[in-house]
C-alpha positions as CSV (number, residue, x, y, z in Angstrom):
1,X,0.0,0.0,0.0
2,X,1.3,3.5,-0.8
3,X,2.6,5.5,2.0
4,X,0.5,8.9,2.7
5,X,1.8,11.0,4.8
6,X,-0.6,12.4,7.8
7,X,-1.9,16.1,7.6
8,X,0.1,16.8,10.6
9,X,3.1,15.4,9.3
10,X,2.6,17.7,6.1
11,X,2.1,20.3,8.4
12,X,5.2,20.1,9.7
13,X,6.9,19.4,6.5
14,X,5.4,22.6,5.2
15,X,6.2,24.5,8.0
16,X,10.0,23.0,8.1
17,X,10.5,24.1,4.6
18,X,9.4,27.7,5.1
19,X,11.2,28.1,8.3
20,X,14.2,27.0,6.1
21,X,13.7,29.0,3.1
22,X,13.4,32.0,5.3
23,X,16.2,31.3,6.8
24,X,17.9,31.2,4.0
25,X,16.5,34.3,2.3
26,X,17.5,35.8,5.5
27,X,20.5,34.5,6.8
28,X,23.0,37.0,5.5
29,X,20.4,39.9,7.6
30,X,20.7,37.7,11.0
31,X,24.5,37.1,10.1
32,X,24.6,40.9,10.2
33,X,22.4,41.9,13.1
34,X,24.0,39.4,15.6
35,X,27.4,40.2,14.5
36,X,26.8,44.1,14.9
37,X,24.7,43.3,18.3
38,X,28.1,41.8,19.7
39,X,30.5,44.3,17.8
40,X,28.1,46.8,19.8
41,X,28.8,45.1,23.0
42,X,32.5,44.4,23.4
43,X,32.8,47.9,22.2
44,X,31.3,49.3,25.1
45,X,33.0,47.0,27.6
46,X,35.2,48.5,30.2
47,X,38.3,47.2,29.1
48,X,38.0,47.5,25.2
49,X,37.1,51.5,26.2
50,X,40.0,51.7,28.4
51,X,42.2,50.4,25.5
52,X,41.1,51.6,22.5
53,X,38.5,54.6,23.6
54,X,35.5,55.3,22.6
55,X,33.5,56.7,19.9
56,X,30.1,58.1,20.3
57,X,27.7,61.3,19.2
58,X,27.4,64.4,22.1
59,X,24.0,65.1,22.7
60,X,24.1,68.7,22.9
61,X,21.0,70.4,24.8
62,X,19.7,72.6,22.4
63,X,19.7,75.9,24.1
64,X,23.9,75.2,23.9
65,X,24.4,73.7,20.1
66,X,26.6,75.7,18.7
67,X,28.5,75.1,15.0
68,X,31.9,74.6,16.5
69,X,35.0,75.2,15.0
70,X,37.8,74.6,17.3
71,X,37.7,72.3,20.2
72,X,40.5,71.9,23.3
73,X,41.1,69.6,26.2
74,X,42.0,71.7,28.9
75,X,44.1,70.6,32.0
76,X,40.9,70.7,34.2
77,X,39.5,67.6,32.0
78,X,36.9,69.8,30.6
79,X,36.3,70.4,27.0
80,X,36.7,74.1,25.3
81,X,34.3,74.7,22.3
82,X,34.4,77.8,20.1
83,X,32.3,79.0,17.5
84,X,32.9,82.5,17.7
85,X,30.3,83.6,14.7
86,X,30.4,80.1,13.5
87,X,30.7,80.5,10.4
88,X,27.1,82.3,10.2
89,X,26.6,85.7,8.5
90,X,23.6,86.5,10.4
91,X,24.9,85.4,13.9
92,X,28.4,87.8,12.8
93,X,26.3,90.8,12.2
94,X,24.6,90.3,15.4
95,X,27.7,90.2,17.4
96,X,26.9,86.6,18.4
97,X,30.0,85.1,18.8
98,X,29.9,82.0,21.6
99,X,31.7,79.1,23.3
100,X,30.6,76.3,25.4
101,X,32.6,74.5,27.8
102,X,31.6,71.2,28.6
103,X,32.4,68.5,31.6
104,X,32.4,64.9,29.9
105,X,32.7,63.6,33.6
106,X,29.1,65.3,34.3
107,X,28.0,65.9,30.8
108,X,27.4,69.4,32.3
109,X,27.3,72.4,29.4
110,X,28.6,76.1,30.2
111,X,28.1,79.4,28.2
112,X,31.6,81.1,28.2
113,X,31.1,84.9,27.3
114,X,33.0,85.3,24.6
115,X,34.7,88.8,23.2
116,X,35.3,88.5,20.1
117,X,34.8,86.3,16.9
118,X,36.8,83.7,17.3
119,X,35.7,82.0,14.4
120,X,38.7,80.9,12.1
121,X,41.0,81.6,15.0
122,X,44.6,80.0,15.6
123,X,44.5,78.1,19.5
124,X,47.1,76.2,21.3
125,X,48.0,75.2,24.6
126,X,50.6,77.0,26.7
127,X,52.8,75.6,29.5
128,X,51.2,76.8,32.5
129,X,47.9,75.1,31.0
130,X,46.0,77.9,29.6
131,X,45.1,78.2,26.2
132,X,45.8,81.0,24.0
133,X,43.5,81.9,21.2
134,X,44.7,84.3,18.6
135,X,43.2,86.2,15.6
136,X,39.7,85.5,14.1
137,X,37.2,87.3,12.3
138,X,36.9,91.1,11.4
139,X,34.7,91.0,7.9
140,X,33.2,88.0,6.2
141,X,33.8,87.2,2.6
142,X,31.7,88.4,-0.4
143,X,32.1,86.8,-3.8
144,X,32.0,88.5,-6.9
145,X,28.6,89.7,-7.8
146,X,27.6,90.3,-4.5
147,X,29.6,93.3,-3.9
148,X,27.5,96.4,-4.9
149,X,29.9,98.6,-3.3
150,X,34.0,99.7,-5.2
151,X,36.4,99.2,-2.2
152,X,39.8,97.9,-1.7
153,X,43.1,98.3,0.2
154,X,44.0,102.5,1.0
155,X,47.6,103.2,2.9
156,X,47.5,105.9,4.2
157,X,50.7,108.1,5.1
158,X,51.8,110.3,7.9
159,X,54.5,112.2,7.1
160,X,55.1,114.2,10.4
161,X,57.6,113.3,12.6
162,X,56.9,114.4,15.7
163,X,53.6,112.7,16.4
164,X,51.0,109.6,15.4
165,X,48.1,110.0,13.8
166,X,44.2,108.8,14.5
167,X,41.4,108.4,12.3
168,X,38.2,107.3,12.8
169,X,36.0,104.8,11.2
170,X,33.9,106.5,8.4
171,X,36.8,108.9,7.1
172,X,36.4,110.6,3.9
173,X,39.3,110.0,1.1
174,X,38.5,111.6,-1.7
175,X,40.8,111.1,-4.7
176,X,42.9,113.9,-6.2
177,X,42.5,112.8,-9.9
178,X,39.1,111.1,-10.1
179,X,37.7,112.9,-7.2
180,X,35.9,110.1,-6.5
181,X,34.9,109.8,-2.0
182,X,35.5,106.6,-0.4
183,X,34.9,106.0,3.3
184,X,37.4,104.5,6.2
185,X,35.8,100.7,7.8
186,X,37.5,100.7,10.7
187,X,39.6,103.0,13.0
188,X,43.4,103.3,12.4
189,X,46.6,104.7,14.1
190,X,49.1,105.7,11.7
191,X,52.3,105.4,13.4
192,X,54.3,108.8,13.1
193,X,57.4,109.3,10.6
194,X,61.0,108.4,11.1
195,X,63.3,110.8,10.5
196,X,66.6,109.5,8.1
197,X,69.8,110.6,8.6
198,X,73.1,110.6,6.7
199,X,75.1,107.6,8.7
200,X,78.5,109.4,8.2
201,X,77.6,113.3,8.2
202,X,75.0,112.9,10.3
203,X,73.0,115.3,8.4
204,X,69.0,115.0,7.6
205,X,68.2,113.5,5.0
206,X,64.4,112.8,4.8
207,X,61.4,111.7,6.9
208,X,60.0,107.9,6.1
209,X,56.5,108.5,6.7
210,X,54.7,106.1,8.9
211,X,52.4,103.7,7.5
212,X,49.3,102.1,7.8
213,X,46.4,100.0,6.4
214,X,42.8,100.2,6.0
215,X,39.7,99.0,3.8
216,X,37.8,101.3,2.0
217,X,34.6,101.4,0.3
218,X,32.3,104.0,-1.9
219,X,29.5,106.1,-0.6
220,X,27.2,104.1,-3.2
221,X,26.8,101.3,-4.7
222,X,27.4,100.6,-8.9
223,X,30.6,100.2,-11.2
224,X,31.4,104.0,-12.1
225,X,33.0,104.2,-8.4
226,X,35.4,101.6,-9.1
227,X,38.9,102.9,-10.4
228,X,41.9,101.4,-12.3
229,X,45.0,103.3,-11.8
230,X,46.5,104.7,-8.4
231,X,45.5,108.1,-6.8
232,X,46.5,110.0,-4.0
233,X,43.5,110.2,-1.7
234,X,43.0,113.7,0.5
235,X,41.9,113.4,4.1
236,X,38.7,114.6,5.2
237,X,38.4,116.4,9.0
238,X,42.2,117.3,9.2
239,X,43.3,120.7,9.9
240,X,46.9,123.1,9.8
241,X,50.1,120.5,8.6
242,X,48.1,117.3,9.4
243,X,46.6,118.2,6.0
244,X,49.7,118.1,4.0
245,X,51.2,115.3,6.4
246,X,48.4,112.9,6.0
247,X,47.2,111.4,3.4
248,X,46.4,108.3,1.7
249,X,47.2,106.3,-1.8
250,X,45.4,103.8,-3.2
251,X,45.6,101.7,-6.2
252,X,42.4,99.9,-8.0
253,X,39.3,100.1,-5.9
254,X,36.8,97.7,-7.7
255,X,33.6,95.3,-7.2
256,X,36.1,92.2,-6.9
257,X,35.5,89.3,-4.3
258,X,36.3,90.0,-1.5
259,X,37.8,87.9,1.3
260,X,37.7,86.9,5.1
261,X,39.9,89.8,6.9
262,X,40.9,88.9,10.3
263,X,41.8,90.2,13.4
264,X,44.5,91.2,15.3
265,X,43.1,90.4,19.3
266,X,44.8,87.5,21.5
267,X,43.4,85.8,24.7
268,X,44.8,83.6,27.3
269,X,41.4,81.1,28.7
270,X,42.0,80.4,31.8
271,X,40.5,76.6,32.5
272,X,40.0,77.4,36.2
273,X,37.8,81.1,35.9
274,X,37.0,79.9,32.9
275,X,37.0,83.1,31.4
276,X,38.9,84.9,28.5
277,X,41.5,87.2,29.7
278,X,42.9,89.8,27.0
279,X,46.4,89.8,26.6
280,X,48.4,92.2,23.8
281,X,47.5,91.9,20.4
282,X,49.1,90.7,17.6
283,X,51.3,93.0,15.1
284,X,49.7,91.4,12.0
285,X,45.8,90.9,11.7
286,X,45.6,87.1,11.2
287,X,42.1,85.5,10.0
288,X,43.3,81.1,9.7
289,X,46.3,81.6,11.3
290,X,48.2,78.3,12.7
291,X,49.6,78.7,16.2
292,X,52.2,76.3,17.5
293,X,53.7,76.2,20.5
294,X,57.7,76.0,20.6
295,X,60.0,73.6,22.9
296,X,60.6,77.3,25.1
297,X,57.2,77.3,25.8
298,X,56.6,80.4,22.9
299,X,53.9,80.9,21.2
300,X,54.8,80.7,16.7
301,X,51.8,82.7,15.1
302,X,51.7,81.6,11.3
303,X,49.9,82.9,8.1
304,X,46.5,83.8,7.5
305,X,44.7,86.3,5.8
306,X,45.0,90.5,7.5
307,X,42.5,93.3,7.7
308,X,42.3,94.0,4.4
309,X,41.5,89.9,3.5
310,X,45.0,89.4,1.7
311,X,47.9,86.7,2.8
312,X,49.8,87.7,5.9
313,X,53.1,87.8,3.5
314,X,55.7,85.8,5.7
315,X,55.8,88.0,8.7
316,X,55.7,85.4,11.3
317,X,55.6,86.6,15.1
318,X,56.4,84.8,18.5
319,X,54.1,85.3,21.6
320,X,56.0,85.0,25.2
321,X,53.6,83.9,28.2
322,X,55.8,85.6,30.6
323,X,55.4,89.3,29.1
324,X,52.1,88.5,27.1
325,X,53.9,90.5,23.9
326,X,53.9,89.2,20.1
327,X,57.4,90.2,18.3
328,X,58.4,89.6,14.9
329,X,60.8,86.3,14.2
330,X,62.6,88.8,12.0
331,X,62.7,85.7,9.1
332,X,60.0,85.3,6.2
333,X,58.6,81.8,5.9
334,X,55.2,82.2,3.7
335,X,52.9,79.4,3.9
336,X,49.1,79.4,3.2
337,X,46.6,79.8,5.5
338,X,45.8,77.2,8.3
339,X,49.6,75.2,7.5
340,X,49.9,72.0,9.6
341,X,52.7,72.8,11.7
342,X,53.9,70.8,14.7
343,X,57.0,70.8,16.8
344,X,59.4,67.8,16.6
345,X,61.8,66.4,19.8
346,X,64.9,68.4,18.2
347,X,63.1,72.3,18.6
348,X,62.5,71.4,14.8
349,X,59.1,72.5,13.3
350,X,57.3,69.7,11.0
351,X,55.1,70.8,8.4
352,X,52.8,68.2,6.7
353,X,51.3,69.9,3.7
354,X,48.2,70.3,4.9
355,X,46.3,73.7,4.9
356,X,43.2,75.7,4.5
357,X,44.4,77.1,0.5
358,X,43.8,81.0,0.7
359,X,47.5,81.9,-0.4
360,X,49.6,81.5,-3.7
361,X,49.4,78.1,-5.2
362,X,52.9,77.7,-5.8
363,X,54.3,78.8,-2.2
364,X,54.4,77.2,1.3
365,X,53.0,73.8,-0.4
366,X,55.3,71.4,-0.1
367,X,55.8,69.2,3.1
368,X,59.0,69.5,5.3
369,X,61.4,70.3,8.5
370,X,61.8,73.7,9.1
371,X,64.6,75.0,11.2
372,X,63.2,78.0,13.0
373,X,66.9,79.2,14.5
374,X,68.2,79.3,10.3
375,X,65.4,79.5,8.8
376,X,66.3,76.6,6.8
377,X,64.0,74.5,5.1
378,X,64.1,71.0,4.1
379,X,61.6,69.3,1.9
380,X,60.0,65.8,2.4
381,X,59.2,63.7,-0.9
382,X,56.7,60.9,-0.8
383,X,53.4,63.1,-1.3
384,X,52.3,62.6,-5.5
385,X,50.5,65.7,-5.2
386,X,51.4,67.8,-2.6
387,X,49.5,71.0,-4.4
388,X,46.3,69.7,-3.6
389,X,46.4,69.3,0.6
390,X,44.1,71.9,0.6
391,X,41.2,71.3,3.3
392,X,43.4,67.7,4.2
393,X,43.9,67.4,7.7
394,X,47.3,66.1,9.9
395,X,47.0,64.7,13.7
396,X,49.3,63.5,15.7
397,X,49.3,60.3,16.7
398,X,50.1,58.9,20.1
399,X,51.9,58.7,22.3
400,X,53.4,62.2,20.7
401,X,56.8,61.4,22.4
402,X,57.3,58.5,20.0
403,X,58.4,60.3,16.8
């Protein structure tokens, strides 16, 4: 007699078969999900952590999210966080700039007043553990076709010897040829003029007229304020010699792009008031500058772009925590903005390529040891490409004292 299986048994046969089949169709999903589940788990094991740290997202409460765009471990264990404007046109014109400090041990979030725009600032760490913050941002970018109003670069001269000069934001220079008005951006001191004397008679020879720099822009908007060819500029509200004395020279003023200008304000944070303290100023106006801090505990303030939005051009300056004063290195080294610079065991300075791009494209590119004391530079080969590190990043890895 032919064998016929039971309904139950074809039941189960059925059933068998499907359970199978899904299995099957599924197995490469429940390969995954178990083997994340446990990846998930021995991740967040004590020990793994305590070997190989930790990755995970910072849920910021929302009344302290800010777009940050420099971070620091301080010595307290506490997280810096700066945004200055961060990076927002609106929140700039506002005077919004902020930081957040943040305890990873409480997961505790503190506004830090915060004096300026920090944003696109130059940060490092200083030996007595505060952190100095440097430079930042004075006047945000405008790309062609959005500028409605001529402007440029003026320097502007001072020709007495005897005494500095001041001028107000909103100063008049009105051009001698085209007679065209432009008005001053920002304050200025103009510092006063040397006088030059013959080094073997002694006798006067001339006066080098101090100098100084300032962005300028027309009354109105449209193209027939724009100029082509230089012009000395006369100088609105001065009165007897300063008239004669001061003036200012310009060369094209136009409805070109213009870029980030920077600033020239430092500050020392101080992780235990947690507060900014104002310490002097830099001598250049840096906007992406790179600070590094030097085996003597100094302070080397790199590139970036100055108050007018051009390349700092190589004049490099040293901050000293004991006097709070920037001086000049009295070397040129030109690099472009933001350059990847980090101190080596030797006092040597390592640079790895890597910048922000605002600069020439053929100087400061290439990777290599730089000898601060000569000013001797020594390229590294091995990069294909090293013209296109623009926007790349370089961290050092630990433990730092293993070169």
């Amino acid at each position: 007699m032919k064998y016929r299986p039971s309904r139950r048994t074809r039941r189960l046969a059925i059933s068998t078969a499907v359970v199978l089949a899904l299995a099957g169709a599924n197995g490469p999903w429940l390969y995954r999900f178990s083997t994340e589940r446990y990846h998930e788990y021995k991740i967040n094991q004590p020990e793994y952590k305590a070997a190989n740290g930790h990755w995970d997202f910072l849920d910021v409460p929302s009344e302290h999210r800010i777009n940050t765009i420099h971070a620091a471990l301080l010595h307290t264990g506490k997280v810096l966080l700066v945004a200055g404007s961060g990076n927002n046109q609106k929140n700039f014109d506002a005077k919004s700039f902020r930081s957040v400090l943040w305890d990873p041990k409480t997961n505790v979030f503190k506004d830090i007043p915060t004096p300026k725009d920090m944003f696109c600032a130059g940060h490092t760490q200083l030996p007595d553990g505060k952190l100095l913050i440097a430079g930042g941002t004075k006047r945000y970018e405008k790309l062609q076709g959005d500028v409605t109003k001529a402007g440029g670069l003026m320097i502007v001269h001072n020709e007495n010897p005897d005494k500095p000069i001041t001028l107000p934001a909103g100063t008049r220079f009105t051009g001698k040829k085209n007679g065209k008005t432009y008005l001053s951006k920002d304050p200025i001191l103009v510092e006063k003029a040397t006088k030059v004397f013959d080094k073997q008679t002694g006798a006067f020879l001339r006066n080098d007229p101090g100098l100084g720099r300032i962005y300028v822009e027309a009354q109105k908007t449209g193209k027939k304020y724009e100029t082509g060819t230089e012009d000395n500029y006369r100088v609105a509200g001065l009165s007897g010699s300063d008239t004669r004395n001061v003036y200012g020279i310009a060369q094209k003023l136009a409805l070109d792009k213009k870029d980030f200008q920077g600033i020239k304000e430092a500050f020392e944070f101080d992780p235990v008031a947690e507060k900014y303290i104002p310490v002097d100023p830099m001598n250049e106006a840096r906007w992406y500058p790179t600070l590094t801090t030097l085996e003597d505990g100094k302070v080397l303030a790199l590139s970036g772009l100055d108050e007018i939005g051009q390349i700092v051009p190589g004049k490099d300056e040293i901050y000293d925590p004991a006097t709070k004063e920037w001086e000049y290195t009295g070397i040129v080294r030109k690099f472009p903005t933001y350059p990847a610079v980090f101190l080596l065991n030797d006092g040597k300075l390592f640079y790895s390529g890597s910048n922000a791009g605002y600069g020439p494209a053929d100087v400061g590119r290439d990777p290599g040891v730089w000898d601060l004391s000569t000013n001797k530079f020594k390229k590294i080969p091995g990069l294909s490409d090293p013209d296109q590190m623009e926007t790349s990043a370089t961290v050092r890895l630990p433990p730092a004292q293993d070169e």
